[in-house]
N, C-alpha and C positions, 0 to 999 in steps of 0.2 A: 471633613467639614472643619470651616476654622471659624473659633468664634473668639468673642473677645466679650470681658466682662465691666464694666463702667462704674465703680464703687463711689461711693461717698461725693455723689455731685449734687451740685444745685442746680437743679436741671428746669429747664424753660424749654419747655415742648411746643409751645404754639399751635394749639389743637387746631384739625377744621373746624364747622360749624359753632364756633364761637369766639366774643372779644375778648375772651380770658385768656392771659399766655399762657398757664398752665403751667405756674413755678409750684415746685416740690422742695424744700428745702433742703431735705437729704434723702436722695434715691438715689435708683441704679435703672442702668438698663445692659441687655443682654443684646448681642450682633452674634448671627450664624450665616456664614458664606455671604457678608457686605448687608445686611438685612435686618431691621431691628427686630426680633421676638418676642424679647417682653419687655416694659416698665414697670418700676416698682417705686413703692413710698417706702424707707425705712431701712433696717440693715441689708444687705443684700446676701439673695439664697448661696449656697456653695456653690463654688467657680467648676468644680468636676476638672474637665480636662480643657477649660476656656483660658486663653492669656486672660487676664489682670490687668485694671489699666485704674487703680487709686488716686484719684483729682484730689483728695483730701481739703475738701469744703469750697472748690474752684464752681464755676458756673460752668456746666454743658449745656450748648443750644445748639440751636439748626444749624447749620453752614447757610451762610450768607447767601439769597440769589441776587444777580444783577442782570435785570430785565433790558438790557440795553447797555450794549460796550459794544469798542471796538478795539482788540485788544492787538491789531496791528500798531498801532499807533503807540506803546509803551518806549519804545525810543526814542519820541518825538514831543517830551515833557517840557517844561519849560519856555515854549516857543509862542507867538502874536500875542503877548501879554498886553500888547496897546491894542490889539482888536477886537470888534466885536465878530460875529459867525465867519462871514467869509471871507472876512480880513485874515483869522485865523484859520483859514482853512489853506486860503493862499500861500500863508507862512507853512503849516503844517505836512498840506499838501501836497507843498509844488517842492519838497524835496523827495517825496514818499512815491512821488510821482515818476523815478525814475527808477525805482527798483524792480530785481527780477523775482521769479518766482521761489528761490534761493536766498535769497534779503529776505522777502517777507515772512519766510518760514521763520526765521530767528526772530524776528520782532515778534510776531504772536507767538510763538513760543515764551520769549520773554514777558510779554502781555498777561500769558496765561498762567505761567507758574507764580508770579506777581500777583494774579488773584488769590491763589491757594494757601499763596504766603500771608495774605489779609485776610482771612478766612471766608473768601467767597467760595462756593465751590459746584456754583450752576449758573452758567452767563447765558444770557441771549446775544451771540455776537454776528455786529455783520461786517462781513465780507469786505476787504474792499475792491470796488470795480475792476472788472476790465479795462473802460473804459479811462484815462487817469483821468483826476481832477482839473476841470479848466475854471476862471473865475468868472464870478454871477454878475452881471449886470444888471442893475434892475429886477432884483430876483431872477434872472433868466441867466442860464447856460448861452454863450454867446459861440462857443467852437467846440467841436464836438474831433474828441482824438480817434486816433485810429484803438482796434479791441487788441489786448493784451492777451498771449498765450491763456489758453485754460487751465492751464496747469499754474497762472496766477492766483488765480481763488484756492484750488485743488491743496496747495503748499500751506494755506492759511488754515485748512480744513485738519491736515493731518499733524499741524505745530500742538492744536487744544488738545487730540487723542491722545497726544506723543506725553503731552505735561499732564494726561490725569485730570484736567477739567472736564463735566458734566457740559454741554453744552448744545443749543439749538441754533443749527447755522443757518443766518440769514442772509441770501442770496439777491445783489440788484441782478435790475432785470437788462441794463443798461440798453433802455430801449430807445436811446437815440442813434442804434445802426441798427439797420435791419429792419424787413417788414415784421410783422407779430411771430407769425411761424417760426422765423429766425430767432426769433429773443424766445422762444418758450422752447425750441431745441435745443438754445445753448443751456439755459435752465433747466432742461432735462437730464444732460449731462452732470451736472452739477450734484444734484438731487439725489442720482443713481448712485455718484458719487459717498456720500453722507450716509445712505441707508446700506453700503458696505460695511462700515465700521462697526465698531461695538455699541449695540445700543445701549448700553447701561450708561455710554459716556456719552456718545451723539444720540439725543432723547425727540430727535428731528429736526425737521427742515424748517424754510422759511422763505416768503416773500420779503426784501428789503422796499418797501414802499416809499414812489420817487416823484408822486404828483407834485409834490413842492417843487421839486425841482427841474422836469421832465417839460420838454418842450411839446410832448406832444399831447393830441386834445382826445385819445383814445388811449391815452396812459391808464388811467384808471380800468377800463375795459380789460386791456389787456392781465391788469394784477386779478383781474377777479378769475378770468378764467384760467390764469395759471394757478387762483389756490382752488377752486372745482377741481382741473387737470389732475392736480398732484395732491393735492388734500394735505395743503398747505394753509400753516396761520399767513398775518400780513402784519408788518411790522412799519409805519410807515413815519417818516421822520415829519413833521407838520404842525403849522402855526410858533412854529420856535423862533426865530429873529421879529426883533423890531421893524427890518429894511420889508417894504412891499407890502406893508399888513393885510393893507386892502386886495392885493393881487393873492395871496396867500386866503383869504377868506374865502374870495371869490373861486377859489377851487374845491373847494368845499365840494360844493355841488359835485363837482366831477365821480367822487365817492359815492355821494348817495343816489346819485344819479343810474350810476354802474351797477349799483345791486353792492356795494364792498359794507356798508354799514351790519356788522352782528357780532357775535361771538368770538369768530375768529380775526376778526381788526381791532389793531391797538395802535394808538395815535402815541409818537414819542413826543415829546414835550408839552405841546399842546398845550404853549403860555397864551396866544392871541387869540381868544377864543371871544366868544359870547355868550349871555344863556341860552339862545337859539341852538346853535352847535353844541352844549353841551348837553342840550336835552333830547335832541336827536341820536347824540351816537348814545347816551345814557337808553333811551329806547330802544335802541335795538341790539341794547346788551353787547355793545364794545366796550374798550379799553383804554386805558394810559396810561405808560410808562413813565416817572417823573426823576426827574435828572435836576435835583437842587442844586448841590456843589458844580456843575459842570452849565447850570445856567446862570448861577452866580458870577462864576467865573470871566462868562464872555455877554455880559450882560444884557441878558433875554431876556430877562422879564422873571416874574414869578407865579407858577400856575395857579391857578383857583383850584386846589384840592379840595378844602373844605367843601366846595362845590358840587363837586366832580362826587365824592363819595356820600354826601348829602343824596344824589338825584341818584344812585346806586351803581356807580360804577364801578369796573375791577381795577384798581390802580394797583402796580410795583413799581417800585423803587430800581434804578439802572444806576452806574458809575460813569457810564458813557466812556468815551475817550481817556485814555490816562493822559492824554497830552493836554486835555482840559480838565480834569478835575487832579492831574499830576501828582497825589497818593490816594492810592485806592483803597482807600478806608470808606468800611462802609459805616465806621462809628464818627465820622465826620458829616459823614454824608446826611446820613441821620440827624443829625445836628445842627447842620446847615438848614437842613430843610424844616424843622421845627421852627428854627430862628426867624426864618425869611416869613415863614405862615405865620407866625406870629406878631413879627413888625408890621406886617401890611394888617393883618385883620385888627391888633390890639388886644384879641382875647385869646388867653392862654388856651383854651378849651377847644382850640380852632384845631390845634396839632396837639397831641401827647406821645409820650415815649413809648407808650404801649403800642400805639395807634404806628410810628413809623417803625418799629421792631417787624410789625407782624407784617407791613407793604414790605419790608427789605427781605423777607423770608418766604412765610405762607404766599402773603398777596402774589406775590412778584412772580409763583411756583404756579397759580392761578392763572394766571394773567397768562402764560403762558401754552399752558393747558398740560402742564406737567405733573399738576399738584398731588397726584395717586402716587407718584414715586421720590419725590424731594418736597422742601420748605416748611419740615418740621417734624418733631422727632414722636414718630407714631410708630407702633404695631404696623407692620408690613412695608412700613419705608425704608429705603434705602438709607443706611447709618453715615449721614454727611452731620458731622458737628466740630463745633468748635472748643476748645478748652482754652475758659478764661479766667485767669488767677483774681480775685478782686484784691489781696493781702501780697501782691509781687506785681509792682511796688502797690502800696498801702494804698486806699480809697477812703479808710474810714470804717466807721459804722455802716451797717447797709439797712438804712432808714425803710426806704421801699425797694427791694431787690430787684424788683424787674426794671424799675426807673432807675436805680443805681447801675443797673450793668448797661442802659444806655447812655446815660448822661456822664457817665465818672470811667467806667471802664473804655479799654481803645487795644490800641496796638502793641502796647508798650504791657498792658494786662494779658494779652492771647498769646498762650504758650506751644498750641499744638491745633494743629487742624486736621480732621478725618475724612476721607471719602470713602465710601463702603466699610467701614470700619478698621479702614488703612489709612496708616498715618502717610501725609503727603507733606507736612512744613512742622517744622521745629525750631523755636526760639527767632522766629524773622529770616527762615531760612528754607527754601526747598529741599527737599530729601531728594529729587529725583536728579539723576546721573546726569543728565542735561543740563543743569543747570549751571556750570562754570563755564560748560561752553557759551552757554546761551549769552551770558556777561559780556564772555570776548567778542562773541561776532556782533551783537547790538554798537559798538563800540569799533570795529573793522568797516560795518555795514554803512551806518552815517558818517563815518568819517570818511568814506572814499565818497559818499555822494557826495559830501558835503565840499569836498574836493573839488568833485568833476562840475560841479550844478553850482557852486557857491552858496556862503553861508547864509540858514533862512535868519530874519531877524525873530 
């Protein structure tokens, strides 16, 4: 048995069943075989035969989840800065759109060790298509490509095991080839796929939900009986751009129509909304993932959270694309998303720091239907946390700790991040043997597309 022992931390557990973080100002906690044991307030008991691991008054907390990325996309930062969504997809995209199964491995590889390194350490990530990316017209796919080897997805699946990321992969159904049976065999594969690996990393599958985008009028239909089929959540990207609102509304229905409104559907962005639509999927107990820095960014709008968890929904917090939110700080993210909830409502009380700690951790571990095993540091969870110095560099007085470690602390404060109660990143830096490859091929990878395809703007 290997355990590790966690002395003199200021620890922020983030309990379930309640809005309290659960800061302790000097405790400890016990890991045996990746698993927390015990919590304590106060000196901590005799290590016996446990490594030692002295924070000497630094904050421990959950590791980060991010209920929405796509962590292929980390070589492709910087790019449709003049766009809004499918302006920047097109930029994004349509160089992404020529890689093989062999590229995309290095990119999420890089994607994922890049979370680890920010102290994310459970992403809901999806896939990207078979299918490549062609541009929207009128909210509508106007050519539909031909399907990309399987082992396109498959390469994306084993880059997050490869780097040590916690992760639930989310699968399109890319159901513009094929009649339904065809798109739920290829999904099959897929699936079969995922539940090979280790589940303490792959923590399951996932529907990438395409009615926003999917041309066809039994889209919906189809998602519902692949997650009955496979017993699968639904992840679906929707009412996020300005362009089409009304075409975008208008499929709404498609959802509810289908039987997909409950438990297991979560709506990713879900800026264009209504109170109609938010009191509907609030009734039947779905979800929403909220991606402030990465809507900020390409400017979508800003969702009605206050709302949304007003009428009792499960919201988490996602980093989405690093090509759109281009560092994957979730103490930005955080930040952003207070700021934005607060310009638009005027009242401070609309967002607090408590309120998005716990969406970017608990919620988001929720939301996902993971929360027994990740998104905060409990007796019987998996020991994902982060070590963050608040005195390296200097923050100050720590007025209210839990507000102080969102608002003041960052990246430049997180000295170490753990998965299972293994260290995975040190001082801004991956541990894992991958990772200087990972630098050079990201770097080989776009630069020969970028070559063959020409440069995106």
């Amino acid at each position: 048995m290997t355990q590790l022992l966690v002395t003199d931390a200021r620890l922020i557990t983030v309990p379930a069943g309640t809005d309290d973080p659960g800061y302790v100002e000097r405790g400890w906690l016990r890991v045996a075989d990746g698993v927390i044991v015990e919590i304590g307030d106060g000196a901590a008991p005799p290590a016996g035969t446990a490594e030692v691991l002295d924070v000497d008054g630094a904050f421990v907390a959950p590791g980060f989840v991010s209920s929405h990325s796509h962590l292929f996309t980390s070589a492709s930062r910087g790019l449709g800065v003049t766009e809004t969504l499918y302006g920047w997809c097109d930029s994004m995209l349509g160089l992404i759109r020529h890689a093989t199964g062999d590229d995309i491995y290095w990119t999420t590889l890089h994607g994922a060790l890049d979370f680890l390194t920010h102290g994310v350490t459970t992403a809901y990530d999806f896939t990207d298509p078979r299918i490549p990316w062609e541009p929207m017209i009128e909210g509508r796919r106007q050519v539909v490509g031909a399907l990309r080897p399987v082992d396109y997805q498959l390469r994306q699946i084993d880059a997050k095991a490869d780097a040590g990321l916690r992760f639930v992969n989310s699968i399109p159904l890319d159901d513009a080839s094929g009649g339904s049976e065809d798109v739920l065999a290829r999904l099959a594969e897929v699936v079969a796929h995922v539940r090979t690996l280790d589940p303490a990393l792959a923590l399951g599958a996932a529907v990438t939900g395409a009615v926003q985008w999917s041309n066809r009028a039994d889209a919906a239909e189809i998602e519902v009986e692949a997650m009955r089929r496979f017993g699968l959540i639904n992840q679906a990207h929707f009412l996020e751009t300005r362009e089409a609102t009304e075409l975008q509304q208008a499929k709404f229905a498609l959802y509810r129509d289908a039987g997909a409104l409950g438990p297991g559907m979560i709506f990713g962005h879900f800026i264009q909304t209504t109170p109609e639509i938010i009191g509907a999927v609030a009734d039947a107990g779905a979800g929403m993932s909220w991606q402030p820095a990465s809507n900020g960014r390409l400017a979508s709008g800003v969702a009605d959270v206050p709302a949304m968890l007003a009428a009792g929904m499960t919201v988490g917090m996602g980093l989405d694309d690093q090509a759109c939110t281009d560092v994957s700080d979730p103490w930005q993210n955080m930040r952003m998303g207070m700021a934005l909830v607060r310009a638009q409502t005027g009242r401070p009380l609309d967002m607090m720091p408590e309120t998005v700690l716990r969406l970017h951790t608990l919620g988001g571990a929720e939301l996902l239907g993971v929360a027994d095993r990740v998104g905060s540091l409990e007796v019987g969870k998996l020991a994902d946390f982060v070590v963050v110095d608040p005195v390296d560099p200097d923050i100050g007085p720590l007025w209210h700790p839990v507000r102080n470690y969102v608002l003041s602390c960052g990246q430049r404060n997180l000295k170490r991040t753990y998965v299972g109660g293994r260290l995975v990143a040190q001082d801004g830096r991956p541990v894992n043997p991958l990772a200087a490859e990972s630098r050079a091929k990201v770097r080989e990878v776009l630069g020969r597309l970028a070559a063959n395809h020409g440069h995106p703007a």
